[in-house]
KEPAFI-429437 format. One line per field, with one value per residue (C-alpha): residue number from 0; x, y, z. Coordinates in Angstrom, 2 decimals, decimal comma. Layout:
% residues N
num	NUM:...
c1	X:...
c2	Y:...
c3	Z:...
END
This chain:
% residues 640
num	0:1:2:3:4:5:6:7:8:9:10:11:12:13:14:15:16:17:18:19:20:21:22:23:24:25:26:27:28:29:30:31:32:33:34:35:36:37:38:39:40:41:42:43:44:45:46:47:48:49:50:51:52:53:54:55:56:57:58:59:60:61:62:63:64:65:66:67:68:69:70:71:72:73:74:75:76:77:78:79:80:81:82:83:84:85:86:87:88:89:90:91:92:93:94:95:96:97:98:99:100:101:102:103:104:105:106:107:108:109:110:111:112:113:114:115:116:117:118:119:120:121:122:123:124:125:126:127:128:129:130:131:132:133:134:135:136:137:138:139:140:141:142:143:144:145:146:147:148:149:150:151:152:153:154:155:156:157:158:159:160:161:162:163:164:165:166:167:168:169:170:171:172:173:174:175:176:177:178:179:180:181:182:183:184:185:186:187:188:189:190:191:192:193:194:195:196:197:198:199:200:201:202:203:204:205:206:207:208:209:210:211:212:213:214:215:216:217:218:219:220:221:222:223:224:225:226:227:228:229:230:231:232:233:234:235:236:237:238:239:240:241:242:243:244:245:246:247:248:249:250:251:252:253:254:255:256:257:258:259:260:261:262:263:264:265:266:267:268:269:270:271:272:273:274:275:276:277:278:279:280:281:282:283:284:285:286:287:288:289:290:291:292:293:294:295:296:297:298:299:300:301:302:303:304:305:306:307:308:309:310:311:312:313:314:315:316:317:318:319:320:321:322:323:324:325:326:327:328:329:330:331:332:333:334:335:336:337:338:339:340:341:342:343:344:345:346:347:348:349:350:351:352:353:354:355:356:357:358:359:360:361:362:363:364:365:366:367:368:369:370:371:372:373:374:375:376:377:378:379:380:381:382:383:384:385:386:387:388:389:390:391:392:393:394:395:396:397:398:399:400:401:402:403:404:405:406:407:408:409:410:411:412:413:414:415:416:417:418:419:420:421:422:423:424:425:426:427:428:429:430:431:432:433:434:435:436:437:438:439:440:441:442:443:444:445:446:447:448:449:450:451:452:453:454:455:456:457:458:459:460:461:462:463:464:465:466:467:468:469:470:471:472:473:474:475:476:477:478:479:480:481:482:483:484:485:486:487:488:489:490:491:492:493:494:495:496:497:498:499:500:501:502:503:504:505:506:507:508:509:510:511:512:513:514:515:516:517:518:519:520:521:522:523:524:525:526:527:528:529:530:531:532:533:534:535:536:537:538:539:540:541:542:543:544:545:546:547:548:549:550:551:552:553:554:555:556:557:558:559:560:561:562:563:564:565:566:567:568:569:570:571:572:573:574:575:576:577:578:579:580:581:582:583:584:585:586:587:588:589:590:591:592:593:594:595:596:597:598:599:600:601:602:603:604:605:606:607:608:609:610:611:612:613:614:615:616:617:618:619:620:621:622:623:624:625:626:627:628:629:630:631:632:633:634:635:636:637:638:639
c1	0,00:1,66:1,97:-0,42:-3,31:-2,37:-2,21:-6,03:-7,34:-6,28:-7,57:-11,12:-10,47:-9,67:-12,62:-15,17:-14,26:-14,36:-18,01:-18,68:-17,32:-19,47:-22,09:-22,18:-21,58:-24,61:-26,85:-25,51:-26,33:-29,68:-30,46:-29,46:-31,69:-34,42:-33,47:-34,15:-37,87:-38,94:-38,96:-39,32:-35,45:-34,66:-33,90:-33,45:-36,16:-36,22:-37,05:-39,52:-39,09:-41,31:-39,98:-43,12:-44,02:-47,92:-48,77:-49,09:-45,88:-46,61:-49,93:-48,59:-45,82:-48,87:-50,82:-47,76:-47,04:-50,21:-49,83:-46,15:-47,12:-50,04:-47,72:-45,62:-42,85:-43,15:-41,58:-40,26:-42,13:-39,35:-39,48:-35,85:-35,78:-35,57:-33,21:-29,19:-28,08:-24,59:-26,65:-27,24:-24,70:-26,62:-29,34:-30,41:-33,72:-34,44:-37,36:-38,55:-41,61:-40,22:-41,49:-39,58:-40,35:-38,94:-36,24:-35,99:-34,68:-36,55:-38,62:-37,28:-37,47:-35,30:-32,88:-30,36:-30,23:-30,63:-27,43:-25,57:-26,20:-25,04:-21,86:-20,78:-21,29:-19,07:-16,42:-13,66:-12,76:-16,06:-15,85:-18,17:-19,16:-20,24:-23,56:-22,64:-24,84:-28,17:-30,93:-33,61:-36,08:-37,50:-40,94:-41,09:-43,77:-44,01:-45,48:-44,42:-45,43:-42,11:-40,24:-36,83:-37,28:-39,53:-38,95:-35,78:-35,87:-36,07:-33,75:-31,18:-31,76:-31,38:-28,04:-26,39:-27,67:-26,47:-22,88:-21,99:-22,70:-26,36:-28,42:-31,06:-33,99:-36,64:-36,82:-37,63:-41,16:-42,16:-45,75:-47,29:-49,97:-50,80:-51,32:-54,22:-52,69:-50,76:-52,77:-52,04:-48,25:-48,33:-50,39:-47,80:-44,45:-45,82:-46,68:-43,12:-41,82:-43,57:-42,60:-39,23:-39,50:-41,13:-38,42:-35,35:-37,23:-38,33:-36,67:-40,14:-42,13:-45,28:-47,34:-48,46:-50,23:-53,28:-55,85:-53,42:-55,07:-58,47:-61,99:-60,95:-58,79:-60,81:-62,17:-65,68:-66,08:-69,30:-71,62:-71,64:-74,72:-73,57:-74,39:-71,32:-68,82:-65,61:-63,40:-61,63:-59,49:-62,32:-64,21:-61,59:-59,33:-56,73:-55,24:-51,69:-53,08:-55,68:-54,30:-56,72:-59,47:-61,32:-64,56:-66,58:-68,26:-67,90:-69,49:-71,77:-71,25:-68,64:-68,07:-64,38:-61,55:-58,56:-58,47:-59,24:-62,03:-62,13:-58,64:-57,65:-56,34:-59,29:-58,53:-61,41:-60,54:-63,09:-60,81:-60,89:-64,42:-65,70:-63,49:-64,89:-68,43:-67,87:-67,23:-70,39:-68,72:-70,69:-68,42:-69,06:-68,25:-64,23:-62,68:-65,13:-67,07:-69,46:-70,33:-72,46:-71,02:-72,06:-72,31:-74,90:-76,82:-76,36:-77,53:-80,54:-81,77:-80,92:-77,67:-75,46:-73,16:-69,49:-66,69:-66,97:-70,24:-69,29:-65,96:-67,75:-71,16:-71,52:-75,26:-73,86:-77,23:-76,81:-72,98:-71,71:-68,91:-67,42:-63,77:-63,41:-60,33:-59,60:-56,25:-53,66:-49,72:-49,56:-49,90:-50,66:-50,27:-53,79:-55,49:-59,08:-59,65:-56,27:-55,07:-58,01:-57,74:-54,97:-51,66:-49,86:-47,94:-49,92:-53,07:-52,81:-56,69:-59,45:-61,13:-64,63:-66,92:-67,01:-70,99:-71,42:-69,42:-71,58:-74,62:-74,20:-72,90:-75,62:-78,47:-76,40:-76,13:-79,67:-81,13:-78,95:-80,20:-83,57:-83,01:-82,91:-86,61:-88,33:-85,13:-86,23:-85,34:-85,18:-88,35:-89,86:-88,13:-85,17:-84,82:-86,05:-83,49:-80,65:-82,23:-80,78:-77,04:-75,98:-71,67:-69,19:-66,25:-63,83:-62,13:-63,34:-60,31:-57,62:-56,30:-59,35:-56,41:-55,13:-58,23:-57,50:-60,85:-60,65:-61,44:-64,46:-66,14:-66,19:-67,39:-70,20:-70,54:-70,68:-73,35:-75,55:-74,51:-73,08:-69,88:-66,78:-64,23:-60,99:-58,31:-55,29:-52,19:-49,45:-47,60:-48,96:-47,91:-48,78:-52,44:-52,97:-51,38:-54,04:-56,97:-59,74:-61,11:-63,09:-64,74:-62,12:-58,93:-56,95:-53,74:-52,81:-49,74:-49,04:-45,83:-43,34:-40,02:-38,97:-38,41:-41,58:-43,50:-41,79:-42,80:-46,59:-47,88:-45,07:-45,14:-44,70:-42,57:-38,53:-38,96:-41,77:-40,29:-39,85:-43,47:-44,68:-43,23:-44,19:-47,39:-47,22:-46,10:-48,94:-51,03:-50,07:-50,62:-54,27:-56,73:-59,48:-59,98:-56,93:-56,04:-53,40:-54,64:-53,03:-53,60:-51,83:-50,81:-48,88:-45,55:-45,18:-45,42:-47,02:-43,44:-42,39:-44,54:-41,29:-41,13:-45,12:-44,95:-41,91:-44,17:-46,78:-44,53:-44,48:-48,08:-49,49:-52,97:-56,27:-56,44:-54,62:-57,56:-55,67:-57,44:-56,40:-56,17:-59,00:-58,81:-60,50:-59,69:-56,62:-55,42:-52,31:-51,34:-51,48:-49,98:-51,58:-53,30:-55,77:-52,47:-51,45:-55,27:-54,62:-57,03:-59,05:-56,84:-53,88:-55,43:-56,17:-52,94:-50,64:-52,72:-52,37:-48,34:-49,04:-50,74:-47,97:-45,40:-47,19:-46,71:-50,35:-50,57:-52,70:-55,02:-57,37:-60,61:-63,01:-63,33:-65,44:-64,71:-67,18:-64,64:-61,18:-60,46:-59,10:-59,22:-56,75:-57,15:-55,50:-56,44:-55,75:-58,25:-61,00:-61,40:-63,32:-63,73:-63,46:-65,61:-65,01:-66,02:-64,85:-68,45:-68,55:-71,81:-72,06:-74,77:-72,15:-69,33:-71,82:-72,54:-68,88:-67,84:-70,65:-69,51:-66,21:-64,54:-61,64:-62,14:-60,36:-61,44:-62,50:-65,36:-67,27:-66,76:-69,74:-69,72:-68,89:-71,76:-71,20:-71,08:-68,69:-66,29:-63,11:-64,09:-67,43:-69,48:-70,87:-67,94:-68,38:-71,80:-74,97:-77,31:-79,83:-79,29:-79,75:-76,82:-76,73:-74,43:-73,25:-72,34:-68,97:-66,13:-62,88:-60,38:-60,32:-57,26:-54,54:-54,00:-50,57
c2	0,00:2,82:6,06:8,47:5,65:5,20:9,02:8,88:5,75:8,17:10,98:9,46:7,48:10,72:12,30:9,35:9,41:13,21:13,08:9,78:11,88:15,33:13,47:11,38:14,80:16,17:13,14:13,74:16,91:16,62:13,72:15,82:18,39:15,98:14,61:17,31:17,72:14,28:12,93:9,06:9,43:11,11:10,16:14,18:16,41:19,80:21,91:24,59:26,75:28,60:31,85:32,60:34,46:34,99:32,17:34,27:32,82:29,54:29,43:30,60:28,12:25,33:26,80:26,47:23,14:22,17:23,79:22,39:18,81:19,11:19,68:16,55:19,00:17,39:19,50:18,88:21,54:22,62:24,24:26,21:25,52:21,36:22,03:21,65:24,90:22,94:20,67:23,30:22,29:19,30:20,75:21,49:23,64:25,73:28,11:30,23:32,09:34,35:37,05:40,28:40,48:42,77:45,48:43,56:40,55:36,68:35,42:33,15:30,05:31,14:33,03:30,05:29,72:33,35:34,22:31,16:32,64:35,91:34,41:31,89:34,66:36,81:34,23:34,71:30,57:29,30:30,25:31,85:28,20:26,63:26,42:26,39:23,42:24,96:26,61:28,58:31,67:33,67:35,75:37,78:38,79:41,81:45,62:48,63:51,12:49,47:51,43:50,17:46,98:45,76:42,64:42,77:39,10:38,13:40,17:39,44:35,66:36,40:38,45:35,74:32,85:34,18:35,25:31,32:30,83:29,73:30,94:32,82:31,72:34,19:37,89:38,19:38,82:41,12:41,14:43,63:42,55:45,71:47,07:44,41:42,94:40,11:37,67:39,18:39,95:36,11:35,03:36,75:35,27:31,84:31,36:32,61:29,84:27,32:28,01:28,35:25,52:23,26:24,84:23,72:20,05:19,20:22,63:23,72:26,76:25,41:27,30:24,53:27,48:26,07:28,98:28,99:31,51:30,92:30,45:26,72:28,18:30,75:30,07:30,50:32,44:31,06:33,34:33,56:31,72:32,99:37,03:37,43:34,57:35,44:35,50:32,00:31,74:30,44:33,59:36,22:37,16:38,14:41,24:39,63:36,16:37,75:35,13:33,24:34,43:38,05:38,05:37,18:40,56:43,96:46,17:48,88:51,18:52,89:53,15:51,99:51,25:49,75:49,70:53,92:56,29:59,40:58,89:58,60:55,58:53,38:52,48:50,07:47,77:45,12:42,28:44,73:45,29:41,48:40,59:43,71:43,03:39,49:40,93:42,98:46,46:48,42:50,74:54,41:55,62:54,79:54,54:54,64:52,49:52,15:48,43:47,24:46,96:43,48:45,39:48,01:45,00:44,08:47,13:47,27:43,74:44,93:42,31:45,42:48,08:48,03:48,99:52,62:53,09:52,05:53,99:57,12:56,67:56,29:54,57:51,31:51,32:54,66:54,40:54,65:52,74:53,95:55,67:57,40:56,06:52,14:52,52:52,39:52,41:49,86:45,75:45,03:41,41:41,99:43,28:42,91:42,51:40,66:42,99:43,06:46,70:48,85:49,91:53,02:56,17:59,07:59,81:58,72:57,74:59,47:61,64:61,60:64,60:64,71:65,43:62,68:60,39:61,34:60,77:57,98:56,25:57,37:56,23:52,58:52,53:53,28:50,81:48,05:49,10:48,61:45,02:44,13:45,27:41,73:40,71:39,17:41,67:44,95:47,44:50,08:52,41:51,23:51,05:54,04:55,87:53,41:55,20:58,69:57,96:60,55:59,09:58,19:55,92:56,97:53,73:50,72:49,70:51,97:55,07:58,14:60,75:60,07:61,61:65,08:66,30:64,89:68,28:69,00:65,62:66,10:69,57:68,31:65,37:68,00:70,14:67,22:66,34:63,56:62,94:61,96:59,39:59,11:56,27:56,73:54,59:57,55:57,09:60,98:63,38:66,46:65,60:65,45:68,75:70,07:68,08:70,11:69,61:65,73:64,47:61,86:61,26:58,39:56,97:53,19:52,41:49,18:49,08:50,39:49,76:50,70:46,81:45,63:48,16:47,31:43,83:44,44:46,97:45,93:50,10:50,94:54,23:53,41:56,27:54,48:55,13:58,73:59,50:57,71:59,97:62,64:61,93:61,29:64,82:66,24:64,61:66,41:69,64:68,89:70,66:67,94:64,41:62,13:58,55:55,99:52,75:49,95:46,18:43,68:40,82:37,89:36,66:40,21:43,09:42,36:42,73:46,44:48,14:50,50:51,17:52,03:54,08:55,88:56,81:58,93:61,36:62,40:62,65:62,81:61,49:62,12:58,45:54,90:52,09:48,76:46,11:42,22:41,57:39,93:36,26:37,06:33,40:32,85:33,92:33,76:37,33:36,72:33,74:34,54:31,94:31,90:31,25:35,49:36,47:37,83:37,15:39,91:39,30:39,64:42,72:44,11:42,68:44,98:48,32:47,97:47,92:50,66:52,96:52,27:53,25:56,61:57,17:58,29:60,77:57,89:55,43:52,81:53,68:51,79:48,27:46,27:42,62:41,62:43,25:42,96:46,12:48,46:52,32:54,63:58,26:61,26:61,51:65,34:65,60:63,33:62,52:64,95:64,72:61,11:60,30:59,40:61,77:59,74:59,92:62,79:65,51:64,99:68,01:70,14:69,33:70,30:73,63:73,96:73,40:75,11:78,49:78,48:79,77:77,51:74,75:71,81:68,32:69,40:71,28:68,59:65,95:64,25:61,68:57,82:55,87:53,50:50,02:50,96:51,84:49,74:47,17:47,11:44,35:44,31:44,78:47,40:45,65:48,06:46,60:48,29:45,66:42,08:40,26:37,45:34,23:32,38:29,06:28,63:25,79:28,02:26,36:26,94:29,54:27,33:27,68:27,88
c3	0,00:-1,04:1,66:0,10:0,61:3,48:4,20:2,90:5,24:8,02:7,35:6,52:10,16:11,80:10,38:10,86:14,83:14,92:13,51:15,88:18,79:17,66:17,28:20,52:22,37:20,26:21,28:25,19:25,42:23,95:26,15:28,72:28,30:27,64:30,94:32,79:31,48:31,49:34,75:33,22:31,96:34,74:38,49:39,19:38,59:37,77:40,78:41,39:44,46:46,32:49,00:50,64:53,74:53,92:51,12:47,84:46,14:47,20:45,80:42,71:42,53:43,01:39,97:37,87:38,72:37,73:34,54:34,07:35,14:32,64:30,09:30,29:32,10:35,85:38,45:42,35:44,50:46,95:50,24:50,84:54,36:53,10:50,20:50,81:48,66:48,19:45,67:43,01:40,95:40,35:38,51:35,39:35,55:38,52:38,84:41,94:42,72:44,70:47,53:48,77:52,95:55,76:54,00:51,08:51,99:51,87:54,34:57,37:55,81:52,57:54,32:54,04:50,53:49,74:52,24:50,25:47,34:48,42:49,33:46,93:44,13:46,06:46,88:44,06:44,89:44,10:40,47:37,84:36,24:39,69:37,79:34,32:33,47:35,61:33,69:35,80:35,54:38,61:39,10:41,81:43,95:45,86:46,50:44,64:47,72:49,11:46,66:45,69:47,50:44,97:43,89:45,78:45,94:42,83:41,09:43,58:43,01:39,40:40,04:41,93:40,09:36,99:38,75:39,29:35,72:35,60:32,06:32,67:29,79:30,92:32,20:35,80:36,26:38,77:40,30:42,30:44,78:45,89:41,55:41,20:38,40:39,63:37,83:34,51:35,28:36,08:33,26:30,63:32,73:32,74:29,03:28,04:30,25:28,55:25,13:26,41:27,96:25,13:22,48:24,59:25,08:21,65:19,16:18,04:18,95:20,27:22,74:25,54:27,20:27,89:30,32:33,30:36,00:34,29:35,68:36,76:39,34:41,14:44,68:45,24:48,49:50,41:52,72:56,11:57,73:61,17:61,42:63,49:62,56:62,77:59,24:58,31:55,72:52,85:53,89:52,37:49,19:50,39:48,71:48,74:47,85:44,93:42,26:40,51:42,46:40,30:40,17:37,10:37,15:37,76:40,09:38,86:41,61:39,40:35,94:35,51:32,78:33,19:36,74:36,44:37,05:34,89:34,29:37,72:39,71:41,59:44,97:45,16:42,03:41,45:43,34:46,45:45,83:45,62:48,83:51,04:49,80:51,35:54,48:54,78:53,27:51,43:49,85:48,61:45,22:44,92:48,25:51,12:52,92:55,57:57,04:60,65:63,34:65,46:68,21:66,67:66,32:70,04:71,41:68,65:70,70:74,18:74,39:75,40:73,76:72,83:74,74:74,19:75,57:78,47:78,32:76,60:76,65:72,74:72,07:69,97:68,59:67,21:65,61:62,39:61,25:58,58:56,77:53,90:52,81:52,65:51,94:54,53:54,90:57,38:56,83:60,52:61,37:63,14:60,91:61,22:57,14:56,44:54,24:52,10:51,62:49,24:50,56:50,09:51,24:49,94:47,90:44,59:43,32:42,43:44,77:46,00:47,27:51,09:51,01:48,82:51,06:54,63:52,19:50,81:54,64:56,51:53,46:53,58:56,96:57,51:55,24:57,13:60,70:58,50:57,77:61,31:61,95:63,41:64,62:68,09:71,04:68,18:69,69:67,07:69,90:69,50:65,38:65,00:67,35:64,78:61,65:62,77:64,29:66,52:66,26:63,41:64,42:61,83:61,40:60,02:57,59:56,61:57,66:57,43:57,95:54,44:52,73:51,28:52,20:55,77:57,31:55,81:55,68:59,71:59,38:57,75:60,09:63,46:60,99:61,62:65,12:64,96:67,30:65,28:67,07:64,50:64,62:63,07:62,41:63,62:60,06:59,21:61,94:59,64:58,74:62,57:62,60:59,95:61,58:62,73:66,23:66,42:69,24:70,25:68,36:68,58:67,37:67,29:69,43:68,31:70,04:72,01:70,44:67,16:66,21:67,28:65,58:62,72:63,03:63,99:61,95:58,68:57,72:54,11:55,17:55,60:58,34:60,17:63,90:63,09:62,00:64,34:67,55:65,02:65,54:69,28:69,42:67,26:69,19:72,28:70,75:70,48:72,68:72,31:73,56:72,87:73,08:72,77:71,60:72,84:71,46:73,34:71,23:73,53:72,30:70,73:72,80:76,19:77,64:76,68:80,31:80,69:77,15:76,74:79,92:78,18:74,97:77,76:77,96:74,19:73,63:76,83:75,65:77,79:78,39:77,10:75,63:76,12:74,44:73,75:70,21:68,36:66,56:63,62:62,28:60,04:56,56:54,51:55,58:59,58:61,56:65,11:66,74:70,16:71,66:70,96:72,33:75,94:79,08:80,66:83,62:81,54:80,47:83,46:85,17:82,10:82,68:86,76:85,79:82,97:85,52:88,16:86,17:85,84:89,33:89,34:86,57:85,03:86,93:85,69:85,58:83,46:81,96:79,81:80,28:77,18:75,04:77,01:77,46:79,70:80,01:81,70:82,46:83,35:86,87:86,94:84,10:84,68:88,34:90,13:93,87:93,64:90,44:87,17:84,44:81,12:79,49:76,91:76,64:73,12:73,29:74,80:72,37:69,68:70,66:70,97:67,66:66,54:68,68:66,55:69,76:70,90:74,14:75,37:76,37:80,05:78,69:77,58:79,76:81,87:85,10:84,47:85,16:88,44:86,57:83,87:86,69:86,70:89,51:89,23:89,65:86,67:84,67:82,50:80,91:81,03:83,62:81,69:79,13:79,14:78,68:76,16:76,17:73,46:74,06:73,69:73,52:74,09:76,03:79,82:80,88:82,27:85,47:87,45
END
């Protein structure tokens, strides 16, 4: 065989092997990549992750598992907290639903990956291929009142995941709960993946989207049959949890387009809307509402008033409860509504007339107080003094304070008598600055200490402690009735008595409500249990310590057990000659505010009646009344 033949059987060997070899890596990559879709080749799944604080990720990351598995693409669902971060480099699909908590950072139980990310990225001897062979995509959930720390989450997983070499296939998609269109934001994001998905698997373009987030996934919400049963989870949407679950129709209380109102912003989209309604709201024009209190119903029957009658002599019967903004800039972990209201840190919707707003309460509270008539226990006397309410608590959901018009919708309130008692959350110090006189204004002290505030009432503002002794100090400014609201939660902030007694100081408030926190049943967005609901006695046992530490400038002096709560007073103020005067001439204050001439809390202050005295035997309850017992099945305090 002569050399150039030889030279030629070579060559062709050489390039036979070099094609065997190209294609054998070919075959083993796309094997590989087939691997990591199809679960039946596979003994390693690909993973979907879910970093989720108050459920709203997680729920996501079970509708797209669903939609995945549907597909033929089966998926691991993967808690962090059970995942060893070290075993990332043995994947080769990752994808997170991801939500942005406290400062920006992850919630508890995806702290340890998130901080091993962090690190390994940043360590120069882990390497930028660490994860070379990974694939993954993130959507992020989270609120865009929070400012930069939107999405903080998910970007940074992005960043670091991509810094040890992983490939990124899909944009990060970035949801706002708080923007009401989560579902659409989600909707978009998730039918990217797919085709991504099926092109890597099978190198065609097919869309396998196939209606996620459709009808089939939305959770009927089922009426209450009990007229006071307390919220459960099945009961409520959940602002942060609204995913799946818009109603089929819209509301024809206003006329609105693209989630706007002449142009403007809606507060009240129809998500918000459907989920208040639920409740018992019945919301005004854009952003009010006005709903029934249980306890207006109580005192309709003769079963007894609420706390502040017997504190302030307000007529249950004959209250309004109502706010004219449902927006608020706080996420309180005891909320009353679980969040089902809108978030934010100034006015940014349309704006409703204040007449309009008074009107349209007192004609929808009115026709509710009618629906009890032939209730048993409800007297003609009785409804008809219901159908003209005489007082307006100011709180409801939200934060009132935050309405531009706030001024004169109580001006028109007093025109018509009726006593105005406002709460707010002490994150505006100069709207209480600007607020005319009210009958009784109060601001929530949720805590004591700048960290538990922050983890109780979750504020929007970065400058949360600041506003809030802001506030305290506006409120001391104020000629009129004051008050510090206290609500005790256990395991949170039933320790801080030196800290509270501290806060008196700044704000000097006429008197301190301390009331235990109420189990309103539980939701994705709180985690408190019967085991955080105080006792009476525990009640009473923090506001004897409270009232010490005052060294007598404050004493207790009323209670109502029903409710567990507990009223201190400035003894200097209120105690005359041995008796209590906490109840308010509502008369008096009236002509006051009508005189235009300036007066302080003293002047319209009237005696305490004997059994709403702190002590008393009966405990704050109206012995006028007849008191009514539920039969209950709590479990018996424990005993030491």
């Amino acid at each position: 065989m002569s050399f150039s033949s030889r030279s030629a059987k070579l060559t062709l060997l050489a390039l036979l092997s070099a094609s065997t070899l190209y294609c054998f890596y070919k075959s083993r990559r796309l094997r590989k990549l087939k691997l990591s879709l199809n679960p039946t080749l596979s003994s390693r799944r690909p993973k979907l992750f879910f970093i989720s604080q108050t459920g709203t990720s997680k729920a996501l990351a079970h509708r797209l598992l669903n939609v995945l598995n549907s597909n033929e693409l089966v998926f691991d669902l993967v808690d962090p907290k059970d995942y060893e971060p070290e075993d990332l480099f043995k994947e080769t699909l990752v994808l997170f639903v991801a939500s942005t908590w406290e400062d920006g950072g992850p919630p508890p139980h995806a702290k340890f990956l998130a901080n091993w990310l962090s690190e390994s990225a940043e360590d120069f001897r882990v390497g930028s291929l660490l994860l070379s062979e990974c694939k993954f995509a993130v959507f992020g959930v989270g609120s865009r009142a929070y400012g930069e720390t939107f999405n903080a989450v998910a970007r940074n997983f992005s960043k670091r995941m991509k810094a040890l070499g992983a490939k990124e296939i899909l944009a990060v998609g970035k949801g706002d709960v708080d923007g009401g269109d989560i579902d659409r934001c989600f909707d978009d994001w998730s039918r990217q993946l797919l085709k991504v998905l099926k092109v890597d698997a099978v190198g065609n373009g097919v869309d396998l989207y196939s209606g996620i987030g459709g009808d089939s996934d939305a959770e009927s919400v089922e009426e209450d049959e009990e007229e006071d049963a307390d919220l459960g989870e099945e009961d409520i949407v959940d602002l942060e949890d609204i995913a799946g679950k818009g109603p089929s129709r819209k509301s024809t209380n206003v006329v609105e387009t693209n989630g706007k109102l002449n142009g403007k912003k809606v507060m009240v989209t129809p998500v918000i809307r459907a989920s208040l309604e639920k409740q018992g709201y019945k919301i005004i024009g854009s952003h009010s509402g006005v709903k029934i209190c249980r306890w207006t119903k109580s005192q309709l029957r003769g079963r007894g008033g609420c706390y502040k009658h017997s504190f302030y002599g307000i007529e249950s019967h004959r209250c309004m409860e109502a706010t004219p903004s449902l927006a608020c800039a706080n996420k309180c972990v005891f909320c009353w509504r679980h969040h089902t209201n809108p978030v934010g840190k100034s006015w940014q919707w349309e704006m409703d007339d204040p007449l309009d707003i008074v009107n349209s309460a007192i004609d929808l509270h009115t026709k509710m107080i009618k629906q009890m008539k032939g209730v048993p226990g409800v007297t003609q006397e009785k409804l008809d003094e219901g159908l003209s309410p005489r007082h307006c608590a100011l709180s409801l959901v939200g934060e009132p304070i935050m309405y531009p018009e706030i001024n004169t919708l109580v001006d028109e309130l007093h025109r018509r008598r009726i006593s105005t008692f406002l709460v707010t959350n002490a994150q505006f110090p100069d709207k209480i600055k600007l607020l005319k006189p009210v009958t009784q204004l109060y601001v929530s002290v949720d805590a004591a200490t700048k960290e538990s505030l922050k983890a109780i009432d979750r504020p929007l503002f970065g400058d949360f402690w600041e506003r809030f002794i802001d506030s305290l100090k506006a409120l001391n400014d104020k000629q009129q009735r004051t008050v510090y609201r206290l609500t005790l939660v256990k395991g949170w902030n039933t320790e801080d008595i030196d800290a509270y007694s501290n806060l008196f100081s700044i704000g000097r408030p006429d008197f301190v409500e301390i009331k235990g926190v109420t189990y309103c049943g539980s939701s994705n967005t709180s985690k408190l249990t019967m085991e955080n609901v105080p006792w009476h006695s525990d009640v009473k046992s923090f506001s004897e310590a409270l009232a010490a530490k005052s060294q007598g400038e404050y004493e207790v002096a009323c209670e109502h057990v029903h409710s567990c709560c507990v009223l201190l007073a400035k003894t200097d103020k209120f105690r005359v000659d041995g008796q209590w005067f906490t109840w308010i001439d509502y008369e008096k204050f009236h002509d006051l505010v009508a005189s235009g001439k300036p007066f302080d809390s003293k002047d319209y202050m009237a005696p305490t009646p004997s059994w709403a005295v702190y002590g008393s035997d009966e405990g704050g309850f109206d012995p006028n009344q007849s008191r009514y017992r539920k039969e209950r099945h709590h479990r018996p305090k424990p005993t030491s």
